[in-house]
N, C-alpha and C positions, 0 to 999 in steps of 0.2 A: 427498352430495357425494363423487364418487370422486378417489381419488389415485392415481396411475399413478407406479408407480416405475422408475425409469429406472437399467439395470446400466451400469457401467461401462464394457462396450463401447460401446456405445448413447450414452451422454454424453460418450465420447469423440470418436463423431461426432459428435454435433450441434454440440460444443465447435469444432471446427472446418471445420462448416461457418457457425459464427456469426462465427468470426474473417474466414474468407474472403469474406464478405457484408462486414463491418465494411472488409475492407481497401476491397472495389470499389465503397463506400458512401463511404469518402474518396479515393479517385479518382475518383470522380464529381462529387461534392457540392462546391461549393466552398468554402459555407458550413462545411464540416467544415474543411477543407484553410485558409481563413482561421483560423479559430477554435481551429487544430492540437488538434480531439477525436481522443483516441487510439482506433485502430482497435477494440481488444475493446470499449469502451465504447460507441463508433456501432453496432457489428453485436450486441452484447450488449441496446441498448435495444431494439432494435428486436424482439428474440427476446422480451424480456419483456414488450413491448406487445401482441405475435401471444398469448404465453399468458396474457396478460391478458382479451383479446375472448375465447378459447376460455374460459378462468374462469367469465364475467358469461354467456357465450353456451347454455353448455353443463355449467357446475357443475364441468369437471375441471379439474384442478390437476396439475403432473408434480413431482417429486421425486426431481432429478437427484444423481445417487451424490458423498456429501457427502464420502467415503473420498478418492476420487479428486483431489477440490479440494483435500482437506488436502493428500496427497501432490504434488501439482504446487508446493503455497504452499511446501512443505518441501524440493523442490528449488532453487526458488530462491532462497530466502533463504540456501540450503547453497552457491550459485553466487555469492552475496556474498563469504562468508566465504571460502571457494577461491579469491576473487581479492584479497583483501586483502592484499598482501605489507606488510607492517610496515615497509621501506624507500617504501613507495609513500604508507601511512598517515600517516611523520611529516610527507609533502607538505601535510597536511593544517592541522597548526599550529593557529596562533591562528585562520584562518578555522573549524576543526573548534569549537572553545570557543566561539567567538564565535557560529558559527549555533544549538549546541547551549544557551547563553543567549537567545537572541532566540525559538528554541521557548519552553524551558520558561517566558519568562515571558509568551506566547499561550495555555500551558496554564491559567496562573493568571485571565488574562482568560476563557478561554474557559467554567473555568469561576462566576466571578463574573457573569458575563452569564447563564447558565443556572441560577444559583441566583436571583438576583436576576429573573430575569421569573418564573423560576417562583413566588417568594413572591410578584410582584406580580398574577400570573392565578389565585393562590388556590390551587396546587397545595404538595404539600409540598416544601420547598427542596432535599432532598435528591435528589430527583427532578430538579432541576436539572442535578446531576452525571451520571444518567445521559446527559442531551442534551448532555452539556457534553466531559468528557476523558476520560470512562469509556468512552465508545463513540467519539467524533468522533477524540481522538487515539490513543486505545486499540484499537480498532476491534472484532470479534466476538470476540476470545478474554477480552480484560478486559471484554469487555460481558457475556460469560457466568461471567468470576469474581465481578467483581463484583456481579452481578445474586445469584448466590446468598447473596454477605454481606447486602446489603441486604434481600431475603428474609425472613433465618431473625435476622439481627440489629436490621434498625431496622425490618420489618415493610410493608416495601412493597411490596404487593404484585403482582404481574405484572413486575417489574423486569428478570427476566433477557427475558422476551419483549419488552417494550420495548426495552429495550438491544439487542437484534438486528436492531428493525425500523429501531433510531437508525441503528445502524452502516451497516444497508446502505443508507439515505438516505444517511447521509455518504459511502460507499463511490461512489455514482454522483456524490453533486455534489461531491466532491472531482475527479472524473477529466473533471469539466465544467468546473469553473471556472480551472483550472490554465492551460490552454492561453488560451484569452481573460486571464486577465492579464500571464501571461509577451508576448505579442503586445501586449499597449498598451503595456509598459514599453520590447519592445524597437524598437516604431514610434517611441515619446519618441526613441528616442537615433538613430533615424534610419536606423537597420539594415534590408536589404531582404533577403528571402529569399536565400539564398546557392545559385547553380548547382553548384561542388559539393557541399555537403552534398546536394543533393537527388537528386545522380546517384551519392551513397556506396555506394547498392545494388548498382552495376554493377561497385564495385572488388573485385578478385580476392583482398585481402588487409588486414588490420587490424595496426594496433600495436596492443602491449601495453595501452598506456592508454586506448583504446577500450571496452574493454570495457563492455557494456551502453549504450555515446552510440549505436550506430548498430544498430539491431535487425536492418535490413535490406541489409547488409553481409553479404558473402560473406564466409565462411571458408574456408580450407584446412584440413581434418581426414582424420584416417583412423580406419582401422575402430579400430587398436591404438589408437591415444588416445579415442577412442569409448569403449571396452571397460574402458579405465585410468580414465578420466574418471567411470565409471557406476557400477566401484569404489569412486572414494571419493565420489559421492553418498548410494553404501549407508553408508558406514562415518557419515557426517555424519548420517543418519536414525536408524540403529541407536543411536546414542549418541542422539540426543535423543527417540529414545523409553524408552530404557534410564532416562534420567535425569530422565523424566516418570513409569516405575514407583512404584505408594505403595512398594513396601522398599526403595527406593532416597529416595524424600520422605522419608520417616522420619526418614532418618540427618539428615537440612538441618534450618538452623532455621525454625520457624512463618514467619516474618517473610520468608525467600528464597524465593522462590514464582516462576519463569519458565516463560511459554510453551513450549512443545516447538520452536517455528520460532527462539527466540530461540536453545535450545540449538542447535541445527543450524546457527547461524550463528556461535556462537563455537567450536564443534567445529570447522566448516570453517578460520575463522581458523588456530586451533593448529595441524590439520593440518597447513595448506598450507607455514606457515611453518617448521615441526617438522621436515617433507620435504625443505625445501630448502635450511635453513639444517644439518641434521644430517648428510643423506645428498648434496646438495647434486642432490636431484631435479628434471628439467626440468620443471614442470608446465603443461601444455597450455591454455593461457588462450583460446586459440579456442574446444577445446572444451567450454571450463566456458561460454564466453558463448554459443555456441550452444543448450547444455543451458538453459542459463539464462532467455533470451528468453524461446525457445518454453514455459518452466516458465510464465513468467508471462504471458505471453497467454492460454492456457488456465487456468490459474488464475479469472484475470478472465474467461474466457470462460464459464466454469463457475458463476463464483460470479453473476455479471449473468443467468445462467438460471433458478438457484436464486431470483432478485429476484422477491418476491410483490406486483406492486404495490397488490393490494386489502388488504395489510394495511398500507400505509404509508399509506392513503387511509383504514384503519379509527380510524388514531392519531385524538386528539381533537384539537381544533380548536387550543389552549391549545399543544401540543408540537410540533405543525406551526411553528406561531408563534415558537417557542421555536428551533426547527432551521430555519425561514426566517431569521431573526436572525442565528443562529449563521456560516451560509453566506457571509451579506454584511459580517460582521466578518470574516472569514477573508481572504475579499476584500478587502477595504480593508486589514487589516491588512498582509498579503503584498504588496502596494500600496505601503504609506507606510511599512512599521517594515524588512520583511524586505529588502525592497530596499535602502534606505537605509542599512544600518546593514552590510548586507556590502558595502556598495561602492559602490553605483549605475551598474553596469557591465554589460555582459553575464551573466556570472556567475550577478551577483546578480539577474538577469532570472528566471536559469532553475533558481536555487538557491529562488528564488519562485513559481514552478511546482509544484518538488517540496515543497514547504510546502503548497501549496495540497494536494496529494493525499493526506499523508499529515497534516495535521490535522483533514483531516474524514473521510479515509477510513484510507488504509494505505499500507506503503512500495512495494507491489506498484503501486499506484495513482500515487505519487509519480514511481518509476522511469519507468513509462509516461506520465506530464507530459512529463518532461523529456525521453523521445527523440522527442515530437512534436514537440518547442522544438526542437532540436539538428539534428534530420533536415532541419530546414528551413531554418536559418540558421546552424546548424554547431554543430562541438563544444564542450562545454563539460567539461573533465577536474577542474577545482576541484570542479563540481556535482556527479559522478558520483563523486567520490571522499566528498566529504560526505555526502551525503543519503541513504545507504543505510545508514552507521555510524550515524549517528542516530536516521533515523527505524525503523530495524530494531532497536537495542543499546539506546546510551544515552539515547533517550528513555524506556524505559517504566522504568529505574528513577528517571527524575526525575517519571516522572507517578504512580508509583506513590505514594514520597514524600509529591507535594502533595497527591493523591489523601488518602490517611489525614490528613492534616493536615485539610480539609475536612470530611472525614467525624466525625471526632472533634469538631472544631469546632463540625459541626452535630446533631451528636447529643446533646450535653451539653443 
């Protein structure tokens, strides 16, 4: 079986010529355009079905440059943090608390459902957890920490490969199911696609609070804020790989242990506010959301290439089962709990959406929910101000938390 590696030039095309198929696959389709599936995800499946027949047909497999992915996932989440202005943040209030309780207690369902089938289909229950918040709200970076605890401590083995085959199931049927529930919630309340959010594309200019609701929104930029802009994505990278260094881990305690993408979003945070509250700098919010979009559409463009689907088809019968489960509580939860409890408003439609993508998948996934919601029926700025501190920051130190609580739990 050959594997064809794919450089970084190379994946950067194909990365977008998957987007550009994704996008004229939902102006086509209407099924997609009903169902608001976000573009990298339509043009993304489709790319991993093509290298799926050449797989079965032909034995090769490609092996699109993984460097590149991180780096796109790390400018965006550094495009989070650069727009966080801490006057914009406190907007966020009790709906901030209050969605970031209504996750972490889907984390603890999600993973009681995943232990609990797993002891009842005869696997070991800990194994549960990988189907469960270790990969689904975690996504590939906690699926491959925690894969190596589980490993080399409770001895299970294959866990980090599973964990990566869970995430990236979660990763696509997160960015499936999002869009079909945000759409029945916001048909209930009677809402019809709105003319112009759908003509936003065509306007010459964005407010501030836009950011990241309208992907397809013109900007006004220039080269200089381009140039300024790209500055401090280095400075947001440079730190969070500096502060992923082992002589830098050293100095931390055992117990504080963050992603590199997390650092790059609370570096940006500091930044931006450091900049403008110290020196009282203008910062280019166009161009961070430009920078930004495009980060995460190739991101997903990239990482939906990388999707092997003959290894989420090798899973056994028992975890398929286990992660078909998982999907349809996610659903219904985002349905009955996440709606409910933020509002039962618009909102809360599309703050349901971004639940849906990044509890099975990621925030990259969530974000892309919600500007299919948004593009089509308008903006939501509560959603886009929430859903990215969350499901980027403060959720993984509350998954982490339950996470060891469980583990501990079940390993006695």
């Amino acid at each position: 079986m050959d594997t064809i590696a794919v450089d970084p030039y190379y994946t950067l095309i194909v990365a977008t010529l998957v987007l550009l198929v994704g996008r004229l696959m939902v102006d086509r389709i209407k099924f997609l355009q009903d169902f608001n599936i976000p573009e990298p995800v339509a043009g993304g499946l489709l790319a991993a079905v093509i290298i799926y027949i050449l797989h079965v047909s032909t034995g090769v497999s490609f092996a699109f440059d993984k460097g590149l992915q991180d780096s796109f996932m790390l400018i965006f989440f550094s495009s989070i943090g650069l727009s966080a202005d801490f006057s914009r943040l406190k907007a966020g209030g009790v709906g901030l608390v209050l969605f970031l309780l209504v996750v972490s207690a889907f984390i603890v369902v999600q993973n009681v459902v995943g232990v609990g089938l797993a002891g009842a289909l005869g696997l070991d229950p800990i194994i549960g957890l990988v189907t469960g918040s270790i990969t689904l709200t975690g996504g590939h970076g906690t699926a491959g920490a925690w894969g190596k605890v589980l490993e080399e401590q409770h001895h299970i083995v294959g866990a980090t490969d599973l964990g990566m085959a869970s995430a990236t199931f979660g990763l696509v049927l997160g960015g499936l199911i999002g869009g079909p529930v945000a759409r029945k919630l916001v048909n209930k309340m009677g809402m019809k696609p709105s003319a112009k959010a759908a003509q936003a594309h065509d306007t010459a200019d964005t407010a501030i609070d836009d950011v990241f609701e309208h992907a397809h929104q013109r900007r006004l930029i220039t080269a200089n804020a381009a140039v300024e802009t790209m500055a401090l994505f280095a400075a947001c990278l440079a730190f969070s790989a500096l502060m992923t260094t082992p002589e830098v881990k050293s100095f931390l305690p055992s117990w504080f242990t963050l992603p590199q993408f997390v650092w790059a979003l609370l570096f940006g945070v500091l930044l931006r506010n450091f900049l403008t509250s110290a020196f009282k700098v203008n910062m280019f919010d166009r161009a961070i959301d430009v920078f930004g979009n495009a980060s995460l559409s190739i991101f997903l463009g990239i990482a939906l290439l990388n999707l092997k689907l003959w290894q989420l088809l090798d899973l056994a019968l028992p975890m398929l089962i286990i992660l078909a489960v998982q999907t349809a509580i996610m659903a219904l939860y985002a349905y009955f709990v996440t709606y409910r409890f933020m509002g039962k408003d618009y909102d809360a439609a599309v703050l349901s959406a971004g639940h849906c993508g990044f509890g099975l998948g990621a925030t990259p996934t969530a974000v892309a929910n919600m500007q299919s919601v948004t593009e089509r029926f308008g903006p939501s700025h509560k959603a886009f101000l929430i859903v990215p501190m969350v499901g980027a920051f403060f959720i993984d130190f509350v998954n982490a938390f339950i996470l060891t609580g469980f583990v501990n739990f079940l390993g006695k």
